[in-house]
N, C-alpha and C positions, 0 to 999 in steps of 0.2 A: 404775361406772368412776370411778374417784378419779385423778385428772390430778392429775398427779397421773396462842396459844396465844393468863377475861379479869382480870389481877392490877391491884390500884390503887396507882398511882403518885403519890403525895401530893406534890403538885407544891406545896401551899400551906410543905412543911418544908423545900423547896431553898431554901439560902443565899443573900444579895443579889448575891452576884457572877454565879450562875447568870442573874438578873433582867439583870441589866446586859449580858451575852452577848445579848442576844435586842434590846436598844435601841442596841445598836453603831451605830456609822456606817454608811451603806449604802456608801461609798468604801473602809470597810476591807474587806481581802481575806478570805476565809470557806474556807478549806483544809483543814480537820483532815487530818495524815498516820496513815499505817498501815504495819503491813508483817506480812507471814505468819512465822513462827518455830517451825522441824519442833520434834515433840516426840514423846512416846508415844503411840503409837497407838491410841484408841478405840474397839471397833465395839461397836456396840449390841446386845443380846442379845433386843428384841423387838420386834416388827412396825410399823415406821413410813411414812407415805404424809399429811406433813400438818406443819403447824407443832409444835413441843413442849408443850404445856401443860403450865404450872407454877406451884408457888404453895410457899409456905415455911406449914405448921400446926404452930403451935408452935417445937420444936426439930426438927421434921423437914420435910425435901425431897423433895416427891409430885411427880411427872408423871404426865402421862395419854394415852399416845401410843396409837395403833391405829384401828379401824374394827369398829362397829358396825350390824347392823339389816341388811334387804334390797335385794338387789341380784341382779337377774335376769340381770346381765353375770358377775358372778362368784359368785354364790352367796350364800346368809345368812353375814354373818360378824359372830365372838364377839372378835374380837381389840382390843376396846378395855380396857386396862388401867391399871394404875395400881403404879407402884413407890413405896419408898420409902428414905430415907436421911439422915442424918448431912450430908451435902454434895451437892454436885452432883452433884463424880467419882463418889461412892461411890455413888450411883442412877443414873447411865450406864453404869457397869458392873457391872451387876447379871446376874445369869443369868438366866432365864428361866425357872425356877422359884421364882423369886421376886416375878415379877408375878402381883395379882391383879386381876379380874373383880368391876367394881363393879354395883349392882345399877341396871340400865337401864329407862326403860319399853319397853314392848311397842310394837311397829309396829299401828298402826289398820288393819282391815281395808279393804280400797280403797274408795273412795267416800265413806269416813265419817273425820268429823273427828278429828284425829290425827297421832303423827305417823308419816309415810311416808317410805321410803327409808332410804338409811343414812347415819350421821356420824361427823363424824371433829371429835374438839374441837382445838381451834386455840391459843384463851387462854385464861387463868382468870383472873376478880377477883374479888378477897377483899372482901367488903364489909367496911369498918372501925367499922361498928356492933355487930358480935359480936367482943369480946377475944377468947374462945376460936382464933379463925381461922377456922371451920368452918362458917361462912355463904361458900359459893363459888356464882360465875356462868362458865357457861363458855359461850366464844363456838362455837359449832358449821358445820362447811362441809356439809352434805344434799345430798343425790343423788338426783335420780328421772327416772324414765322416763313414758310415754305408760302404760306398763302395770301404774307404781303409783300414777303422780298424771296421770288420765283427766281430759280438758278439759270443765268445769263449767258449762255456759251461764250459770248463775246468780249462779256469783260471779267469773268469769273466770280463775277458780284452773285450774293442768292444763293438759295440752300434747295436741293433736290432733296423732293417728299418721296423719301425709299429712306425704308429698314428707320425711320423715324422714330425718337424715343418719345416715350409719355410723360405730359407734363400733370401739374398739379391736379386737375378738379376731374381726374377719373381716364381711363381705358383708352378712351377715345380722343381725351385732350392732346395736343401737342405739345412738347419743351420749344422754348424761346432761345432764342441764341440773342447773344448781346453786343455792342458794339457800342461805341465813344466817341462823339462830337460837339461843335461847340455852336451856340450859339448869342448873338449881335444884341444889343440893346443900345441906344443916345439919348433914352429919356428917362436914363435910370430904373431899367426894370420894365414900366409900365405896357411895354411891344417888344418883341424880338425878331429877328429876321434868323433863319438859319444859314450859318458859313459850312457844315455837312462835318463827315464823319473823318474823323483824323488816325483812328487806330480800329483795327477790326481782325476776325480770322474771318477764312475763309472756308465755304465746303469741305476741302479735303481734312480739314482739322478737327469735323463736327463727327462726335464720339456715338454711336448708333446703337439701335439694336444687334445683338442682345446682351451687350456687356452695358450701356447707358441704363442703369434703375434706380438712376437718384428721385427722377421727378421733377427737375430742375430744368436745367440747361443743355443742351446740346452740345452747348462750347460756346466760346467769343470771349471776352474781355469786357468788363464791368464794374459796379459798383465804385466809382474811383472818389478820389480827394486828391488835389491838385496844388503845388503851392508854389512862387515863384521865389526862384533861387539866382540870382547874374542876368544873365540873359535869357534864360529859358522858365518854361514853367512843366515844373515836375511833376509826373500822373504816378500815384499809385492807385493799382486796380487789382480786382480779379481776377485771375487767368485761369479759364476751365477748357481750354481745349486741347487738344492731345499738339504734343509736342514731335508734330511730324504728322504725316499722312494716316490717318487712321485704315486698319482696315480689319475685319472681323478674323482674318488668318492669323497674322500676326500680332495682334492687339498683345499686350503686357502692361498689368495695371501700375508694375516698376515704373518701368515707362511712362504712363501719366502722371503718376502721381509725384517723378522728379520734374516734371515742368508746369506743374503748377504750384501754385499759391498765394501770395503776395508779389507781386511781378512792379517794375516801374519803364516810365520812357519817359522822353523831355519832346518838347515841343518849344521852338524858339519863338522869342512874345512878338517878332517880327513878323510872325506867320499866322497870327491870330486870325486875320480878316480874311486868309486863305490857307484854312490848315488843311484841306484835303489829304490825305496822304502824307504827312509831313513829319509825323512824329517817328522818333527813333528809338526803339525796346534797346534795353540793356540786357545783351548777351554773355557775360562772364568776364566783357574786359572792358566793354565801353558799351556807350550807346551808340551802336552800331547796328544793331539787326533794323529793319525796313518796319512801316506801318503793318503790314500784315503777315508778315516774318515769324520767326520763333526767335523767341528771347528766355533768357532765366530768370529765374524768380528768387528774393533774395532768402538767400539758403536758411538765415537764422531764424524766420520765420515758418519757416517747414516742420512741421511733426514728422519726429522719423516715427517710419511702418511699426518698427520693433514697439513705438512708444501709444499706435493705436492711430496713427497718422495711414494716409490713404487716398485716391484718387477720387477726385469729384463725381465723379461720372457711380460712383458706391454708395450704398444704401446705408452703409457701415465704416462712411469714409470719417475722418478726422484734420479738419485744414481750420487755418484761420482765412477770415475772407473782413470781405467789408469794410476798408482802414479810412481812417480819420484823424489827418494829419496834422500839427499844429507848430508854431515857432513859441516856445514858452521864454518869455525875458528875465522870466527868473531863473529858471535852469541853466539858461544859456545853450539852449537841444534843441533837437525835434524830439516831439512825442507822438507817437502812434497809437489810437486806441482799435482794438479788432475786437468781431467775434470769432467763435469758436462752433463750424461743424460739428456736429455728434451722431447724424445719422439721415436716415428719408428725409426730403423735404427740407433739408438744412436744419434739422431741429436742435438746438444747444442753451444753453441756460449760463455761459459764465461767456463774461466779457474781460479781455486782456489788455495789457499795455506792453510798450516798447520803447525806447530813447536810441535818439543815436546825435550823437557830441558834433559833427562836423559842420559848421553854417555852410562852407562853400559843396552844396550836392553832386555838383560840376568834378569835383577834384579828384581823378584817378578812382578805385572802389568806394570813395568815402560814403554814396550814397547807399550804398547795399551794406555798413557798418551800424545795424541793429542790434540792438541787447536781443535774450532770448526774453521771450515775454513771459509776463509773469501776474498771475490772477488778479483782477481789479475786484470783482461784483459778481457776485450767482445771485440767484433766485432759481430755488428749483421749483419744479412745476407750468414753469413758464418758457417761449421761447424770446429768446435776443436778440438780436438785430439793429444796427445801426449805431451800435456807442457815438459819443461825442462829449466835448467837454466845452463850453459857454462861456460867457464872458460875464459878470456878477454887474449889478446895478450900484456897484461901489463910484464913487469920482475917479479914481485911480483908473478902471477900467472903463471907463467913459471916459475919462480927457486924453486919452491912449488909441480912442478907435477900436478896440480890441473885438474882436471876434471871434468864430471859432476855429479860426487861421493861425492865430494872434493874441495870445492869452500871460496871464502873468501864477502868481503863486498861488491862486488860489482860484476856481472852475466850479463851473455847476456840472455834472454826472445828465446828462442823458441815454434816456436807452429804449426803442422800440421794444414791449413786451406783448407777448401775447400768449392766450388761453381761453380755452372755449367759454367767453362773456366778458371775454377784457382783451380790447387788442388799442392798446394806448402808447403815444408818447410822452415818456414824464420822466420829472429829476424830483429826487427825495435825497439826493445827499448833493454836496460840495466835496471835490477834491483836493486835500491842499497838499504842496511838492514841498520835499526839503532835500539842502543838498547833501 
């Protein structure tokens, strides 16, 4: 069940002015404006359920959108691919006989080390030790159940099938729990090797019957976008498990619903080739809390309860999930696009945005310093999922690399939609930022 991109961002070649944006006054006002602007229509020509992955090799523009590996809710699937192009445009609209099937490893038999479930890559980063390009890391969202990753006395890995919630396609389905790792590429894409899972919860964290009636997830950490900052490379993800040992006595959806949301950890790029366990959740002062630890999530991204805000794990909950994170060179920011929970099923119809001024993520709170977000794009009657903003088929954004890492004043709007006879990904407007 997919509820439902990692490229480097060379922040040490941004200009001084960029530096000086991030040691502003904390009295001056912090606003960047937007506005959506219709344009030609885009729909996507191949199976998307996840952030974009992308990366510029050479003179050409790969993404790597789709879903791989097993999954007992929907069946094995082959749909992870990889296009290619000249520009952005010219690989978002690409048909669909022109995506190809990179060579993946094999799913591990259950029980045995390996990897399990299916993925979905999210980000790519290019390591900048290979000129070629084609040393790539990509950030992966993993999916499993009780009945491909079985609870391990021994290493507390795996989820015990008791008091189990209900996942999407009816009574009897199970919810997914999710988990974050990375894996290996040298040929630019074309094969990957996996290095395994770097951030995860574990059983005692998975939110149960009968307080779990989203239909969703069980709990783990998900849906991320990754970007490097110094030394490290930054995850933000989704945090849906309870914030402490769940148990049906004392459960308090207070409780859940203050440890989840938008949550981040860094992973040093040292550790790329062996992240197992490596990454560190940002718990309220640092990034300190352990890979499968409790960490906070950053507060200004939170719906308070009062404002219709709520725990994952609710059928009636209200969170922002899904983020998609980018270095814009004209703001001089990060910008964050999210959607927006509204109910079962994750169902919501308006996509948000976020800024936060500081280049160094590294530096004391600065990375948890979000605007509170503020409506980008509805569509009602439809559900939302996956925002993201492009890089345009202009020179400027093509002799720049740009991505959707890595963008300037002006973005193409994408956004998975869907409703019964239409479940597409497309951009019909462009975003353009002013300061």
């Amino acid at each position: 069940m997919k509820i439902p991109v990692i490229q480097l961002l060379l922040v040490g070649a941004l200009v001084a002015s960029i530096f000086a944006c991030s040691t502003a006054s904390k009295e001056e006002p912090f606003n960047p404006k937007f506005k959506l602007i219709s344009t030609e229509k885009i729909k996507f020509n191949s199976f998307v359920d996840c952030n974009m992955a992308e990366v510029w090799v050479g003179n050409t523009f790969r993404i790597f959108p789709g879903k791989y590996g097993e999954d007992p809710l929907w069946g094995y699937a082959k749909d992870l691919k990889y296009a290619d192009g000249r520009n952005a445009e010219e690989v978002f609209k690409s048909l669909a006989e022109n995506f190809h099937s990179p060579v993946m490893p094999l799913n591990a038999p259950t029980g045995q080390e390996g990897l399990h479930g299916a993925v979905w890559f999210e980000t790519v980063y290019q390591s900048p030790k290979d000129t070629s390009g084609k040393t790539l890391y990509a950030v992966y969202h993993n999916e499993n159940y009780p009945q491909t990753l079985p609870y391990n006395e021994k290493t507390g890995e795996g989820y015990k099938n008791e008091q189990w919630p209900q996942g999407l396609t009816g009574e009897k389905s199970p919810a997914a729990v999710c988990r974050i790792g990375i894996m290996k590429s040298v040929d630019g894409g074309k094969s990957w090797v996996n290095k395994g899972i770097f951030i995860e919860d574990l059983n005692p964290r998975m939110i149960l019957k009968p307080h779990n009636t989203s239909n969703t997830f069980a709990g783990g950490v998900g849906d991320p976008s990754a970007v490097a900052s110094g030394d490290y490379l930054y995850l933000f993800y989704g945090e849906y498990g309870y914030p402490g040992e769940y148990s049906e006595a004392s459960y308090n959806p207070k409780t859940e619903w203050q440890g989840q949301c938008i949550s981040m950890a860094r992973l040093a790029l040292s550790d790329l080739d062996n992240p197992v366990g490596k990454a560190k959740r940002w718990d309220g002062t640092g990034f300190n809390a352990p890979h499968n630890g409790i960490g906070k999530p950053i507060t200004s991204l939170q719906i308070p309860m009062e404002q219709g805000g709520g725990p994952a794990s609710s059928p009636t909950n209200g969170f922002h999930w899904g983020p998609s994170v980018s270095w814009n060179s004209y703001l001089n920011c990060w910008v964050m696009m999210m959607a927006k929970s509204e109910g079962k099923s994750w169902k919501g119809d308006k996509v948000y945005i976020s800024f936060n001024k500081n280049i160094d993520l590294g530096n004391e709170s600065s990375s948890q310093e979000w605007t509170k977000p503020q409506l980008v794009f509805e569509k009602p009657g439809y559900i939302l999922w996956y925002p993201s903003l492009q890089p345009l088929n202009t020179a400027e954004d093509i002799n720049a690399r740009n991505t959707c890492l890595k963008l300037g004043k002006k973005a193409r709007f994408f956004v998975k939609r869907i409703k019964p006879g239409d479940d597409s990904y497309a951009s019909e407007h462009i975003i353009e930022f002013d300061k």
